[in-house]
C-alpha positions as MATLAB code, in Angstrom:
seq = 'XXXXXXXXXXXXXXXXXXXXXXXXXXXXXXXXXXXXXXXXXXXXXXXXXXXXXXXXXXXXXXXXXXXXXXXXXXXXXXXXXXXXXXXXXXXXXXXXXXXXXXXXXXXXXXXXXXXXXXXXXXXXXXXXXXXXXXXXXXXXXXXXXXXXXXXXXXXXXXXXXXXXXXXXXXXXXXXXXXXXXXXXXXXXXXXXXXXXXXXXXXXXXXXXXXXXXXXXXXXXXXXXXXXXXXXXXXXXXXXXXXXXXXXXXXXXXXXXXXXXX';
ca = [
     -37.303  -13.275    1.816;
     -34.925  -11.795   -0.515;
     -32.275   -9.534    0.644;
     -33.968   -6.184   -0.686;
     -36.865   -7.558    0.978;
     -34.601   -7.891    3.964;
     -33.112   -4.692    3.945;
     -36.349   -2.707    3.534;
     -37.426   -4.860    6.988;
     -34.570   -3.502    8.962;
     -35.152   -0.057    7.816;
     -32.097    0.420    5.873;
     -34.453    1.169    2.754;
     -38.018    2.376    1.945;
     -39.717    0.739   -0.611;
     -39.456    3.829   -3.148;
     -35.913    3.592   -2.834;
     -36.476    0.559   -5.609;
     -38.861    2.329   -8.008;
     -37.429    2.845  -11.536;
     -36.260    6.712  -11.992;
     -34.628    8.776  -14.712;
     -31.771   10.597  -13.706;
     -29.199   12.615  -16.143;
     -31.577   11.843  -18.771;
     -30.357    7.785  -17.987;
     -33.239    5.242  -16.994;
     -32.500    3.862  -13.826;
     -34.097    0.400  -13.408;
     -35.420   -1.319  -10.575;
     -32.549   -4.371  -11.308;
     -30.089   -1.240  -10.501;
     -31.493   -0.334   -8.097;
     -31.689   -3.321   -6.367;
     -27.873   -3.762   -6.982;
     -27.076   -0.469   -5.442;
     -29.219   -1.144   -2.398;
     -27.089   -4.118   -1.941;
     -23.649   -2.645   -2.252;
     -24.732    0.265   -0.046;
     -25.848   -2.570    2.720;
     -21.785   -3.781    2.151;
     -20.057   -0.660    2.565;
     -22.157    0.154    5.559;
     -20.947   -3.307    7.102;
     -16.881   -1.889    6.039;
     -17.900    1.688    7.235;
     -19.125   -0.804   10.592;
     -15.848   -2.638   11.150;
     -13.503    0.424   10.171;
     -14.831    2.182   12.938;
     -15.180   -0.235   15.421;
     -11.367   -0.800   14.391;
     -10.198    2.964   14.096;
      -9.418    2.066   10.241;
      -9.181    4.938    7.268;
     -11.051    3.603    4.114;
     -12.779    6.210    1.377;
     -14.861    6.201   -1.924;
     -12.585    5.937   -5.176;
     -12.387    5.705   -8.918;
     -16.576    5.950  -10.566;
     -17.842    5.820   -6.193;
     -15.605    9.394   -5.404;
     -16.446   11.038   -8.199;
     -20.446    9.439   -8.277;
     -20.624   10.326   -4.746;
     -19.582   14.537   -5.594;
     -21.119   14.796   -8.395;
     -24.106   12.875   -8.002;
     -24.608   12.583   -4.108;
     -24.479    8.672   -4.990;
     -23.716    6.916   -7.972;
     -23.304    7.716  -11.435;
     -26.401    6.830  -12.717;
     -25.026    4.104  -15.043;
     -22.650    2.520  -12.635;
     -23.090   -0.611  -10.874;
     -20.464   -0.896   -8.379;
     -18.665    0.629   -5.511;
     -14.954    0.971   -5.243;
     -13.058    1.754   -2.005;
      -9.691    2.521   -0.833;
      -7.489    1.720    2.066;
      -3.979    3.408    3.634;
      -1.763   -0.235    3.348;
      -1.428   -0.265    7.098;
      -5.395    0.141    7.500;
      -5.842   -2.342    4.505;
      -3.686   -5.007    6.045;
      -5.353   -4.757    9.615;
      -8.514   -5.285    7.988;
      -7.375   -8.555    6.374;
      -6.578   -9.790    9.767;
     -10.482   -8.905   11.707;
     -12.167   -9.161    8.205;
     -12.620  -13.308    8.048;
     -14.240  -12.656   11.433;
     -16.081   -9.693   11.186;
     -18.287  -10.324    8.323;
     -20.989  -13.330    9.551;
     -23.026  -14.371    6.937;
     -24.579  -13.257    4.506;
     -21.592  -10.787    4.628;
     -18.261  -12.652    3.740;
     -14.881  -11.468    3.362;
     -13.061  -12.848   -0.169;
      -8.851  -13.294   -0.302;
      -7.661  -16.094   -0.991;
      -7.477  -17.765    2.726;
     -11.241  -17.445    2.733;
     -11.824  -19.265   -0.529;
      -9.734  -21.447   -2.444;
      -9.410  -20.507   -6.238;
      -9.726  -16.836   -6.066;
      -6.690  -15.103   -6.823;
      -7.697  -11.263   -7.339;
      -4.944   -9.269   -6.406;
      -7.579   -6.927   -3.475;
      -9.996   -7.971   -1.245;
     -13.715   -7.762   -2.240;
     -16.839   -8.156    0.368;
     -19.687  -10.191   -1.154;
     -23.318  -10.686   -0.504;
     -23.476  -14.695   -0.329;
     -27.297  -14.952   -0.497;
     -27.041  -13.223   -4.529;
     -24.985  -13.929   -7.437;
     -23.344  -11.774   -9.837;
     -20.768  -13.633  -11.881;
     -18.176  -12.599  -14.142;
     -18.875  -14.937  -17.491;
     -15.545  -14.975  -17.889;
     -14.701  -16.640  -14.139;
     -18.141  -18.606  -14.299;
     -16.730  -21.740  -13.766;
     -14.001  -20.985  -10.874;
     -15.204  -22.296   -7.487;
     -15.132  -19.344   -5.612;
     -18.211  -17.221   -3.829;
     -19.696  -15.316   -6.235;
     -22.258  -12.732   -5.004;
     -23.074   -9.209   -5.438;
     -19.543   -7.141   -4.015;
     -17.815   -4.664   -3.491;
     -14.058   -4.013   -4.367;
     -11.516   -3.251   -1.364;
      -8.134   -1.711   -2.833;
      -4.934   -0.961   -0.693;
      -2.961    2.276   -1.287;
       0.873    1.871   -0.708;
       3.916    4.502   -0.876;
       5.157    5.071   -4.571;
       8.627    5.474   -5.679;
       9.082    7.733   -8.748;
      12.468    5.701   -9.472;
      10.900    2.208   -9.894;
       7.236    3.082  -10.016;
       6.858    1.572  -13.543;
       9.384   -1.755  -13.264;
       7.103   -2.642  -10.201;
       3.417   -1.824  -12.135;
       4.725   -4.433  -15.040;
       5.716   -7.052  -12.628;
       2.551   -6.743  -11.225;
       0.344   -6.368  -14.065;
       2.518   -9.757  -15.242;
       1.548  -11.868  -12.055;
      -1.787  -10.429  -12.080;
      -2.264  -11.326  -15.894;
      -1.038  -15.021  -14.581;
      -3.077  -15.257  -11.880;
      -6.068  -14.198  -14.087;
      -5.240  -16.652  -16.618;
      -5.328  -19.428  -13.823;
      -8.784  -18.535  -13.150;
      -9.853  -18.678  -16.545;
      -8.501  -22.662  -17.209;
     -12.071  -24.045  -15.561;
     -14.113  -22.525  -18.811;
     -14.613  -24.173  -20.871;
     -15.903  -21.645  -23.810;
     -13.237  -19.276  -23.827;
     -12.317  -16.975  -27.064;
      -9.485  -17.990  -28.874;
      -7.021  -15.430  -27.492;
      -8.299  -16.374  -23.903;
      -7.687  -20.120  -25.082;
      -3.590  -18.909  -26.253;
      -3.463  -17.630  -22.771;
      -4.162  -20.151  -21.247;
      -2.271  -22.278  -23.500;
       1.109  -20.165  -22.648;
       0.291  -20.517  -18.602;
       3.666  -21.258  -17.180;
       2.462  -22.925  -14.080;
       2.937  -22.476  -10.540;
       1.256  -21.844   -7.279;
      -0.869  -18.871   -7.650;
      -1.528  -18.216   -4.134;
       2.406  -17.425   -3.943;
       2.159  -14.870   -6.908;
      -0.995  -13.561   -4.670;
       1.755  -13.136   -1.542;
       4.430  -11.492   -4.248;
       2.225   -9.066   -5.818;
       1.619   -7.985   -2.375;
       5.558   -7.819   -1.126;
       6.163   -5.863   -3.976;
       2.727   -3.178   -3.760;
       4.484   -2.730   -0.138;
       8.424   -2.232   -1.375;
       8.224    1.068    0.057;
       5.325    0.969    3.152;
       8.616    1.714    5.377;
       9.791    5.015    3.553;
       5.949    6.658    4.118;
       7.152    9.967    5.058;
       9.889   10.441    1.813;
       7.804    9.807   -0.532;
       4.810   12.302   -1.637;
       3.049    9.888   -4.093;
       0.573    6.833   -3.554;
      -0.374    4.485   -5.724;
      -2.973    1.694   -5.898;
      -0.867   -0.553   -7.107;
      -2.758   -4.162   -7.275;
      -5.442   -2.633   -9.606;
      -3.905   -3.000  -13.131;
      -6.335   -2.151  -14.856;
      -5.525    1.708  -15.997;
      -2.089    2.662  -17.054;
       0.394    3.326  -14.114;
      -0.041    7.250  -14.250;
      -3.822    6.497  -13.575;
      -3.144    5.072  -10.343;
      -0.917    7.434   -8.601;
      -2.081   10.266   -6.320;
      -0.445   12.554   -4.089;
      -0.479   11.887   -1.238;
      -1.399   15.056    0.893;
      -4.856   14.581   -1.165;
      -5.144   11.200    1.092;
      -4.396   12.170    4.170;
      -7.483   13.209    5.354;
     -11.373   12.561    4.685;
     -14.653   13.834    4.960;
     -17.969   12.682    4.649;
     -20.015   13.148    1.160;
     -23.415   12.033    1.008;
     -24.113    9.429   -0.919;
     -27.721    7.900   -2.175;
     -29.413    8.631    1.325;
     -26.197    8.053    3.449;
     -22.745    9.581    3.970;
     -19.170    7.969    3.434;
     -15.842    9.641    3.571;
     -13.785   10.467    0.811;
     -10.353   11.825    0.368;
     -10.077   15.619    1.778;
      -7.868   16.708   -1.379;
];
């Protein structure tokens, strides 16, 4: 039994749910489809152990604004992208290992040796859905979803404390990439200019410095989601009286919260 097959057992989806559509004039396939289903049947396993745990998560980047402008996702997206408050984020690193039982399993780097992303991402282990890029890392690499925390920015060394991060990160990424063995050329100067060391302590740095200012909450009125370097720094910072709160928006054929503001 496949795990679409699975799902549409327990109920979660009907068989139509998988039939190829057109929506905003964009073909949705059934291989989509079958993707979505499976990140949907991940987030409802978070939305499962936030509750049970009294923890604040909610739909960002392509999933917040899929999920109000689409009631689900943008039809040519294929993954969902979720937010935590740091102190929320940090509790669920602590139950996650536990909570999710197979096929469900909880990625950082304690749970499997050789990934070094700077978030936490929940996978499907009974599918696959590598990066070619990472191919050849030894790390689990089914279907996910992406688990970013939120921490308190300061406006004084907001951008000194991106860089450093976004220069970890770019070592940690190049660390990843040494076990291909067809990379470009500019992939191969990367990795030729790798200056060592233990990337699991970069992991635990990038971290200490995302949370500089988790103790000064209430002075500062910006957040930032600071261990996702992939947009410029001004991408990544939000107000924070737009976080405080959520509500539900449906999304697909369910409902997950999102940020109030």
């Amino acid at each position: 039994m496949t795990e679409c097959e699975r799902l549409i057992s327990e109920g979660l989806f009907d068989k139509s749910f998988f039939e190829p559509e057109v929506r905003n004039d964009f073909l949705v396939d059934t291989t989509r489809k079958k993707v979505w289903a499976i990140e949907i049947d991940l987030l409802l396993q978070l939305d499962r152990v936030c509750k049970k745990y009294g923890l604040q998560y909610y739909l960002m980047f392509g999933s917040l604004l899929g999920s109000v402008r689409h009631h689900g996702f943008i039809p040519w997206d294929d993954d969902l992208d979720v937010c935590m408050p740091r102190k929320d984020y940090e509790e669920l690193l602590k139950v996650g290992p536990d909570e999710f039982k197979d096929p469900y399993f909880f990625q950082i780097p304690e749970t499997d040796k050789g990934f070094f992303y700077t978030f936490a991402k929940i996978r499907n282990s009974n599918t696959t859905a590598f990066l070619e890029l990472f191919q050849y890392q030894r790390f689990n690499m089914g279907l996910m979803i992406d688990v970013m925390p939120m921490d308190v920015c300061s406006e004084e060394d907001v951008e000194e404390n991106f860089r450093l991060i976004q220069k970890l990160t770019r070592e940690n990424t190049t660390f990843m990439r040494m076990t291909n063995p067809n990379l470009s050329d500019a992939d191969k100067i990367r990795v030729n200019e790798y200056p060592g060391g233990d990337p699991t302590e970069r992991y635990y740095k990038i971290q200490k410095i995302a949370r500089k200012h988790e103790y000064e909450a209430q002075t500062h009125e910006k957040r930032i989601v600071a261990v996702n370097t992939i947009y410029r720094t001004e991408k990544m910072i939000l107000r924070a009286t737009d976080l405080d709160q959520t509500i539900d928006c449906p999304f697909e054929q369910f409902s997950f919260p999102i940020p109030k503001g």
